[in-house]
C-alpha positions as CSV (number, residue, x, y, z in Angstrom):
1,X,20.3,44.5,63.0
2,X,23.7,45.3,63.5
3,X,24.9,41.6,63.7
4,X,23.1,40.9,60.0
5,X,25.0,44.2,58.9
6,X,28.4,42.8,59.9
7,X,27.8,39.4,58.5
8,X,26.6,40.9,55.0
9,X,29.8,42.8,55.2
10,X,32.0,40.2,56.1
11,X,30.4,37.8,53.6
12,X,29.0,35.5,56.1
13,X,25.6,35.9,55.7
14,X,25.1,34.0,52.6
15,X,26.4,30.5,54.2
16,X,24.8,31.2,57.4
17,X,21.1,31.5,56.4
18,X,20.4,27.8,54.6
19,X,20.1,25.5,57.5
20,X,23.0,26.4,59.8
21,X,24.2,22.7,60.2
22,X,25.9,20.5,58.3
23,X,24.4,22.1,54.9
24,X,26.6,25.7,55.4
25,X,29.8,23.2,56.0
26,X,29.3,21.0,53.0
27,X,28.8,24.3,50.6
28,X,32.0,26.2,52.4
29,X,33.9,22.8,51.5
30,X,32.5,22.5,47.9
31,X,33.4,26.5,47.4
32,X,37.0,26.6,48.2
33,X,36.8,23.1,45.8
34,X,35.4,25.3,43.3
35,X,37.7,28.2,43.6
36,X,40.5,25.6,43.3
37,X,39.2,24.4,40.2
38,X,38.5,27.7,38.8
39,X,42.4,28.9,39.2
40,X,43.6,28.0,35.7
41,X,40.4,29.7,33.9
42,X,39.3,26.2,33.2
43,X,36.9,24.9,35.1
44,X,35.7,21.5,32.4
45,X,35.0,17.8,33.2
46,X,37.6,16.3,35.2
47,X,37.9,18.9,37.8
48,X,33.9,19.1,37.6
49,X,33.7,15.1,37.9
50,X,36.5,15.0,40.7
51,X,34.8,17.9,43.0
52,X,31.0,15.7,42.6
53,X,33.2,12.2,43.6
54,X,35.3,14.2,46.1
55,X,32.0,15.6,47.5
56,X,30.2,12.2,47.4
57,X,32.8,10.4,49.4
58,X,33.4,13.2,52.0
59,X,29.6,14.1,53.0
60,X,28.2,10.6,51.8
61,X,25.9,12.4,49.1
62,X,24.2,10.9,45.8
63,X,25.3,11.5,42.8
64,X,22.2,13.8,42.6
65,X,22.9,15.3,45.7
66,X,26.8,15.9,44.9
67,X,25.5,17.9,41.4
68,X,23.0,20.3,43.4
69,X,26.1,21.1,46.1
70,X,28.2,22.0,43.2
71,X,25.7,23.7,42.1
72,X,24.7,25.7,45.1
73,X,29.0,26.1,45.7
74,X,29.1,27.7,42.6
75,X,26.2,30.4,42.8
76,X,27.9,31.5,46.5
77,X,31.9,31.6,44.8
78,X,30.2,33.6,42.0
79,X,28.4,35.9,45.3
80,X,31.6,36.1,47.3
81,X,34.5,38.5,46.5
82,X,36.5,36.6,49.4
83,X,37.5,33.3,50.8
84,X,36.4,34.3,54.6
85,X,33.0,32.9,54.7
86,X,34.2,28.9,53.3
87,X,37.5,29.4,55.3
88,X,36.0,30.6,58.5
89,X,33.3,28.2,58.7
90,X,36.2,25.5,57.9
91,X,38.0,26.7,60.8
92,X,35.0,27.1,63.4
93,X,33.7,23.5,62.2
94,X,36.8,20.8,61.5
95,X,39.6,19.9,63.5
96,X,43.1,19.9,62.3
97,X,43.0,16.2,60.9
98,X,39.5,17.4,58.8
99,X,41.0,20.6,57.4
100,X,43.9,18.7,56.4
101,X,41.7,16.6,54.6
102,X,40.1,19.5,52.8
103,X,43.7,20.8,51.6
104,X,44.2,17.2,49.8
105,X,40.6,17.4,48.2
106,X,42.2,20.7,47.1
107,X,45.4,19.3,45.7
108,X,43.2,16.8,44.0
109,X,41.0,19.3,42.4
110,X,44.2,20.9,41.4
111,X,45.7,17.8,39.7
112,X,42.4,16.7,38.0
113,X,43.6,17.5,35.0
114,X,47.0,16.2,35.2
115,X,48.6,19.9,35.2
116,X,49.3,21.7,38.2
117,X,49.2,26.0,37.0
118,X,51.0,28.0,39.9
119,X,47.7,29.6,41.0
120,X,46.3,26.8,41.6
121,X,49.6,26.2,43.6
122,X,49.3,29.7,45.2
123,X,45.8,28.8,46.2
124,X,46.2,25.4,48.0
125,X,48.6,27.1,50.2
126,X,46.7,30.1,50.5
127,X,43.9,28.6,52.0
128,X,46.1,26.3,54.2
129,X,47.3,29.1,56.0
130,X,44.0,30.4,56.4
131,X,42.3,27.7,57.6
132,X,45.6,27.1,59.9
133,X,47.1,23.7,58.3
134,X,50.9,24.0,58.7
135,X,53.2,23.5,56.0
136,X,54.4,19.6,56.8
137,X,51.1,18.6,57.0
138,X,49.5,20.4,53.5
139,X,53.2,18.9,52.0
140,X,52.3,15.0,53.1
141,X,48.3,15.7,51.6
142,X,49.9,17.3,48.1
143,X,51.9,13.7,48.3
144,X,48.8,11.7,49.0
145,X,46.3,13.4,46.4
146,X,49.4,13.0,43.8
147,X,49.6,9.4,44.8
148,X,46.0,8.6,45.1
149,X,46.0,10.1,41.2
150,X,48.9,8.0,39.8
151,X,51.5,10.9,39.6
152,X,54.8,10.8,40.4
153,X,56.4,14.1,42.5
């Protein structure tokens, strides 16, 4: 009872109880790409589109599939008051080279619609230091995503 106590308090008990495998990893992933994309107070097509083809390509979901993630990423940002449960399951779950890749999915989601807005700046590198990706490596993924999106630095 205690245990259930201190994951309610620390926010973990919402991604824990689904289906503990790969299902709390993907929505931790979609969330922090959902609080990326709600930084500038605009959350509209293109970052919506690029989460579900980000999503898609990462876990190898449908189309379908991508739109009920999203879905189910939003209704836990909208639970959660903190990052904690998405980054800490991040951390527990991906190595270094797979957390990396989660900070360019986030520089993507940032770019999507061609303006970076500081808070979405702030966040990126928030979350990189939270789920421990150093500096030079969240730098070379802001460079890819711009590249892989046709903008110049």
């Amino acid at each position: 009872m205690i245990d259930r106590i201190l994951k309610l308090l620390s926010g973990e008990e919402g991604l824990s109880s689904p289906s503990q495998s790969s299902d709390s990893l993907q929505v931790a992933v979609a969330a922090l790409l959902v609080e990326a994309a709600r930084m500038d107070d605009r959350f509209e097509g293109p970052e919506r589109h690029m989460i579900e083809r980000l999503l898609m390509a990462r876990f190898d979901l449908s189309a379908d599939a991508a739109g009920t993630l999203l879905h189910s990423a939003e209704a836990e940002v909208t639970r959660s008051t903190q990052l904690f449960p998405f980054t800490s399951l991040t951390v527990k779950r991906l190595d270094e080279t797979e957390r990396t890749r989660v900070i360019e999915m986030l520089w993507e989601v940032a770019y999507a619609d061609g303006v970076l807005d500081p808070q979405e700046d702030m966040l990126v590198r928030r979350i990189a230091g939270l789920i421990h990706v150093p500096d030079r490596a969240r730098g070379e993924a802001r460079l890819r995503a711009m590249a892989r999106l046709g903008i110049t630095p």
